[in-house]
C-alpha positions as CSV (number, residue, x, y, z in Angstrom):
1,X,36.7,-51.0,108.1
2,X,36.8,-48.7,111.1
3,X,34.0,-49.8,113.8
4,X,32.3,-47.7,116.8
5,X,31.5,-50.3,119.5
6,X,28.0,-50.3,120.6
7,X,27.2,-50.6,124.4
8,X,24.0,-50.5,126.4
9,X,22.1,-47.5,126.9
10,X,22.1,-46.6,130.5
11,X,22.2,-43.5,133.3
12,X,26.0,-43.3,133.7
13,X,26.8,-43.3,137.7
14,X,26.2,-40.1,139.0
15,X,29.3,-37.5,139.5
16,X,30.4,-37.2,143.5
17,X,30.2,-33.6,142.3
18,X,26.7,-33.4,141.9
19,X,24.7,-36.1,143.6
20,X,23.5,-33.9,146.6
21,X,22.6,-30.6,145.1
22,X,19.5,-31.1,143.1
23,X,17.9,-27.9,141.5
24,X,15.3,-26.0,142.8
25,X,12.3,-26.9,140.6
26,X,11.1,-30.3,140.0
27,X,8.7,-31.6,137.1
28,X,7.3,-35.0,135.7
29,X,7.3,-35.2,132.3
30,X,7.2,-37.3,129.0
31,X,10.3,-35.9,128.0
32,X,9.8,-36.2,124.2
33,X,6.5,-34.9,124.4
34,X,7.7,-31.7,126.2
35,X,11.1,-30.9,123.8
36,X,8.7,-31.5,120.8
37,X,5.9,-29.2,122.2
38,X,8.3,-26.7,122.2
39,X,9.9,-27.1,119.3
40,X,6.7,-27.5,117.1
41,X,5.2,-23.8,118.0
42,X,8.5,-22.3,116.5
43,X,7.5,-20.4,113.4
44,X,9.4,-18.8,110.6
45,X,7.1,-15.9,110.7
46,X,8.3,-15.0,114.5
47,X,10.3,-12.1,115.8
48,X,13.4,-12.8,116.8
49,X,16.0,-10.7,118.9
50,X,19.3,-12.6,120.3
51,X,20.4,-11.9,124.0
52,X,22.6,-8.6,124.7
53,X,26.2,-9.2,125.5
54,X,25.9,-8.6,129.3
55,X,23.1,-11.6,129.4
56,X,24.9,-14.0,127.3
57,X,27.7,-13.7,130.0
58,X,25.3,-14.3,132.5
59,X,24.0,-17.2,130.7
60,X,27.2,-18.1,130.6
61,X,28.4,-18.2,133.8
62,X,25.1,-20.0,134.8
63,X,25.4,-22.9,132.2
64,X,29.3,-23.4,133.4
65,X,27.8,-23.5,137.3
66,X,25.6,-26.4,136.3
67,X,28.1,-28.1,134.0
68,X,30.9,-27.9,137.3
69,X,28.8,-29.4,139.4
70,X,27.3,-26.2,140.9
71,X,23.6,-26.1,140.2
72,X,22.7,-23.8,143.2
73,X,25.1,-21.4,142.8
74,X,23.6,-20.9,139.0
75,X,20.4,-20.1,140.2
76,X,21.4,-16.2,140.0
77,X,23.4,-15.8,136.8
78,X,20.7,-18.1,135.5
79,X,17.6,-16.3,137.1
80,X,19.1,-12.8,135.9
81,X,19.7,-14.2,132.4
82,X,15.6,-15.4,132.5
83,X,16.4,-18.9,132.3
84,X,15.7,-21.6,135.3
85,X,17.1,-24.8,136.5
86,X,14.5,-27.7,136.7
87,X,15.1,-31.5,137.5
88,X,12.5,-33.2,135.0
89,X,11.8,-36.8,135.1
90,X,10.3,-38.4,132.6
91,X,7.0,-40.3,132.9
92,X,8.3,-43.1,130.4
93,X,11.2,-44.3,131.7
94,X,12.2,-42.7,135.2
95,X,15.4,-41.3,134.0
96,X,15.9,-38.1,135.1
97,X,17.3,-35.0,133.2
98,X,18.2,-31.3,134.1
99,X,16.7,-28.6,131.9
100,X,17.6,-24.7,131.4
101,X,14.5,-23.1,129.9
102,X,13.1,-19.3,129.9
103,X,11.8,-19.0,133.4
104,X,8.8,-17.3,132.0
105,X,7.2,-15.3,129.3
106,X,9.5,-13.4,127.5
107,X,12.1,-12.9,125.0
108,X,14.3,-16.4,126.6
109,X,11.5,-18.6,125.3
110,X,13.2,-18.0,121.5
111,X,16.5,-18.5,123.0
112,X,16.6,-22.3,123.2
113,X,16.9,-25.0,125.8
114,X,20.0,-27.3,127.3
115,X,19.1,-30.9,128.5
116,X,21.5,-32.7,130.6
117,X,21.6,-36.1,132.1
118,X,21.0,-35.3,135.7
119,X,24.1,-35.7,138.0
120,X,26.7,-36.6,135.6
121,X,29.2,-34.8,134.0
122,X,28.3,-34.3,130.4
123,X,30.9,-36.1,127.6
124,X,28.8,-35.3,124.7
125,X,26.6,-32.7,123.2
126,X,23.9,-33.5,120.4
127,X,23.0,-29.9,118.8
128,X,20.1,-29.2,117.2
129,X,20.6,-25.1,115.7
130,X,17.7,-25.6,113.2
131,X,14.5,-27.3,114.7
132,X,11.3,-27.4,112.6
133,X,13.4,-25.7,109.6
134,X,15.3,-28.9,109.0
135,X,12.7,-31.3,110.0
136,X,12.9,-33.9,112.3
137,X,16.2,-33.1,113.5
138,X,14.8,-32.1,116.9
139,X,13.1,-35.4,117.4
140,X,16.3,-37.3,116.6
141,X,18.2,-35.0,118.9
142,X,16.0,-35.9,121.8
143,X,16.0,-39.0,121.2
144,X,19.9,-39.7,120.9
145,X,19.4,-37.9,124.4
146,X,17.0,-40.7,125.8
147,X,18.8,-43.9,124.3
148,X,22.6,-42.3,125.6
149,X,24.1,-41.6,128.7
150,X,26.3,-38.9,130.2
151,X,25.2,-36.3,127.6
152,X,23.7,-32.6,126.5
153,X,21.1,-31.7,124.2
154,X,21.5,-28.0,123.4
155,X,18.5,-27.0,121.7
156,X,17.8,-23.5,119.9
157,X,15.0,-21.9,120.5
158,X,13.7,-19.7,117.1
159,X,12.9,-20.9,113.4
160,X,15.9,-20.3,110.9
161,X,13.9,-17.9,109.7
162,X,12.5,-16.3,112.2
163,X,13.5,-12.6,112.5
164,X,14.3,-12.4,108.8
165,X,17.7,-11.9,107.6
166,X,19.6,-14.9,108.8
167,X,18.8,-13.5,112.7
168,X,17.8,-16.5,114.1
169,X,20.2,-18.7,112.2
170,X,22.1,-19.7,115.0
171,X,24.5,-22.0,113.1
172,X,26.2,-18.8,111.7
173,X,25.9,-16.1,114.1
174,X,28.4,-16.2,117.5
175,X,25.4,-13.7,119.3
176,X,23.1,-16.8,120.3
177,X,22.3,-18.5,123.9
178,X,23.0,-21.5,121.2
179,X,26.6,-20.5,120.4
180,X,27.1,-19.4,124.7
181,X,26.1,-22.8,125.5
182,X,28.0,-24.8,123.3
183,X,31.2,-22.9,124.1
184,X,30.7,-23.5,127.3
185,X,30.9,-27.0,126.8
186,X,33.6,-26.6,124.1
187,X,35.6,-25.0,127.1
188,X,35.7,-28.6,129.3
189,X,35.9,-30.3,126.4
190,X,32.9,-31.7,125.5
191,X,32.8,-33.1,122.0
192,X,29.6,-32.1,119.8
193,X,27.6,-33.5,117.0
194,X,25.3,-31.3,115.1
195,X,22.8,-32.5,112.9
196,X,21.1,-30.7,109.8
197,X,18.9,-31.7,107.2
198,X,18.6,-31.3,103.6
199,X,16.8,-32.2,100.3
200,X,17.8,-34.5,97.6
201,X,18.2,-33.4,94.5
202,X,20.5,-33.6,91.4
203,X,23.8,-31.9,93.0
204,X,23.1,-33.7,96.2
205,X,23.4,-37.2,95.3
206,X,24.1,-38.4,98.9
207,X,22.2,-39.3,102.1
208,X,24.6,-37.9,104.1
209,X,27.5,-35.4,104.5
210,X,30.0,-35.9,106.9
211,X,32.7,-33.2,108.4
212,X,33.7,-31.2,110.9
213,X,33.6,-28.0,109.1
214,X,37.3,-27.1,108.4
215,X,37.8,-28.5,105.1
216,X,40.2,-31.6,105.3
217,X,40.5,-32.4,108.1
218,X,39.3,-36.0,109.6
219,X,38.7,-37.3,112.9
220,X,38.8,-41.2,113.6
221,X,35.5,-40.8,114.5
222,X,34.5,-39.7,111.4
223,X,36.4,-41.5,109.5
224,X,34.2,-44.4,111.6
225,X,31.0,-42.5,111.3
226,X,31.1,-42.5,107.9
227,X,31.8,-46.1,107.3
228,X,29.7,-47.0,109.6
229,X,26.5,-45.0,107.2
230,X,28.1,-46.9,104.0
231,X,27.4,-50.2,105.9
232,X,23.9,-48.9,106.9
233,X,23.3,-48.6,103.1
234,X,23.6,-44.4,102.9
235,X,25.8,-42.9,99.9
236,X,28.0,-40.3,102.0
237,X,30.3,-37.4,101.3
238,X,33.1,-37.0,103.4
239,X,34.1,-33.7,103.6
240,X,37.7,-34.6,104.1
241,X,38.2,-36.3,101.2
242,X,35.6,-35.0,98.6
243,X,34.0,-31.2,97.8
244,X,31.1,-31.9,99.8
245,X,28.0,-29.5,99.9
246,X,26.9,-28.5,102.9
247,X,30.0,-29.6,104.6
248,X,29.7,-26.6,107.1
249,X,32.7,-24.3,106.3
250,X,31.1,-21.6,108.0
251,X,29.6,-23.3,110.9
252,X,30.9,-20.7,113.9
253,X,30.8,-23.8,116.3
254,X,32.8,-25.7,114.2
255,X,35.6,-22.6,113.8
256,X,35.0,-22.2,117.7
257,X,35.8,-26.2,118.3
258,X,38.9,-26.2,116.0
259,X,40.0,-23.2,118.6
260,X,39.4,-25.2,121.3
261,X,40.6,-28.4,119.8
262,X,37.7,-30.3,120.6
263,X,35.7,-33.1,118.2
264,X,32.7,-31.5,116.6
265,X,30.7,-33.5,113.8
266,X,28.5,-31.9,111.6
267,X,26.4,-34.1,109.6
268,X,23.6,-33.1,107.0
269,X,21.1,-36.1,106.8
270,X,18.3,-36.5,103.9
271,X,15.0,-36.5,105.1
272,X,14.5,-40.5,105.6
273,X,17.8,-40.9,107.5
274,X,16.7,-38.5,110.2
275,X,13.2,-39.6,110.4
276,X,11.8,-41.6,113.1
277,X,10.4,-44.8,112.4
278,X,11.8,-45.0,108.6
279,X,14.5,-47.6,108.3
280,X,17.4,-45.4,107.5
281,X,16.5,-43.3,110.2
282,X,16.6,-46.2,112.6
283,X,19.6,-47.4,111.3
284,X,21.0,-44.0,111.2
285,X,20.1,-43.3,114.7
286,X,21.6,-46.6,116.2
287,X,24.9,-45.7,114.8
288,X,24.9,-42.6,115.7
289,X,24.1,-43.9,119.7
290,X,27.4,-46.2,119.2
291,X,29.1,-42.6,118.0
292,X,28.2,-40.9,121.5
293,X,28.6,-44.2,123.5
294,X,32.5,-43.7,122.6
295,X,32.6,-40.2,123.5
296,X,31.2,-41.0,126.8
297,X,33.8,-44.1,127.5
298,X,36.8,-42.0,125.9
């Protein structure tokens, strides 16, 4: 059996790059607190418009300043965009983190958030395209952010169904700030796992579905992954080797990664293996730290 190896949770050493060029703002925080008060005011009865071409390049070229290293210089592309740069520390454990939010009131607050490890360069993303909708998944998104090291958290910012019609569904649509941001990590090679969440019922006799969206093909890491959830006592689909549903074929960050050739895991989770606190969900989570532990040492 294929085996992910576990290491301690910990701030990776900060990057030479970034060490001496904090961002403007500073906040304290309990950093959990503040993702999930965010995330639980999103409403499936919300208007929902995503960001005209002109400011997702702007976003763009912001996110990629921060991501090289270049947090001042971001403060423009970022400002213009309606986003801002803040170094957050959190209250509970001193650890420090790098947020882009909406600067303000207005349409960027439904546009989502990115969360990085402050000062290092990210090696993995957690993506979270469906807070609230599939439950829970933000709250294990942040907290794979807490307990890792050297990573990204890129948040989006809207109910599935907000804006009606699939608008704010920002797994499927390539017009996002959610789609901009993880390309630009896509682009320096930044491997991503997205997690979604599903019902049981009779044609979904698993826990879990693991794949990277394009059919048959397998990672090692997947491969891993999902022996790994077998051990932890999940039935699991592998999308490489079974018709899965809810395997992701249509997942635009998934096509995007396959064009960049870089690792993307999409995983659907049943309700008790993403929630905090139930024992799958514990167990589910720890593996899931080893899976991002060997991104960040690869």
């Amino acid at each position: 059996m294929a085996a992910l190896l576990l290491l301690p949770a910990c701030q990776a050493a900060p990057s030479p790059a970034t060490t001496d060029r904090a961002p403007f703002a500073q906040e304290v925080v309990d950093l959990r607190a503040h993702v999930l008060a965010y995330t639980d005011a999103l409403d499936p009865d919300d208007d929902y418009g995503p960001p005209d071409p002109e400011t997702r390049r702007r976003l763009a070229r912001g996110v990629g300043l921060v991501l090289d290293g270049r947090p001042r210089e971001a403060a423009g592309p970022l400002g213009d965009a309606g986003f801002r740069l803040t170094r957050l520390t959190d209250s509970a454990t001193g650890h420090k983190y790098d947020e882009i939010a909406a600067a303000g009131r207005g349409d960027a607050e439904q546009w989502g958030r990115l969360y990085l490890h402050a000062g290092v360069t990210p090696r993995w993303s957690v993506q979270v395209p469906h807070p609230v909708s599939d439950r829970d998944t933000e709250n294990l998104g942040v907290r794979l952010l807490e307990s890792g090291r050297a990573g990204a958290l890129v948040l989006a910012g809207a109910h599935r169904g907000a804006g009606g019609e699939g608008a704010a569904d920002v797994a499927h649509r390539e017009d996002s700030a959610f789609h901009t941001v993880v390309l630009q990590l896509q682009e320096r090679g930044v491997p991503g796992l997205q997690l979604h969440g599903f019902a049981s019922g009779g044609d979904r006799p698993y826990e879990a579905v693991v794949s990277t969206g394009r059919g048959q093909t397998a990672l090692p890491e997947l491969t891993a992954l999902a022996d790994r959830l077998d051990a932890d006592g999940l039935r699991v689909c592998r999308g490489w080797a079974a018709r899965c549903p809810l395997e992701g074929t249509g997942n635009v960050q998934g096509r995007a990664a396959e064009r960049q050739h870089t690792a993307f895991v999409h995983l659907e989770l049943d309700r008790d293996s993403r929630r905090a606190g139930e024992p799958e969900g514990e167990a589910v989570r720890q593996t899931l730290r080893e899976l991002l532990s060997g991104w960040a040492d690869a």
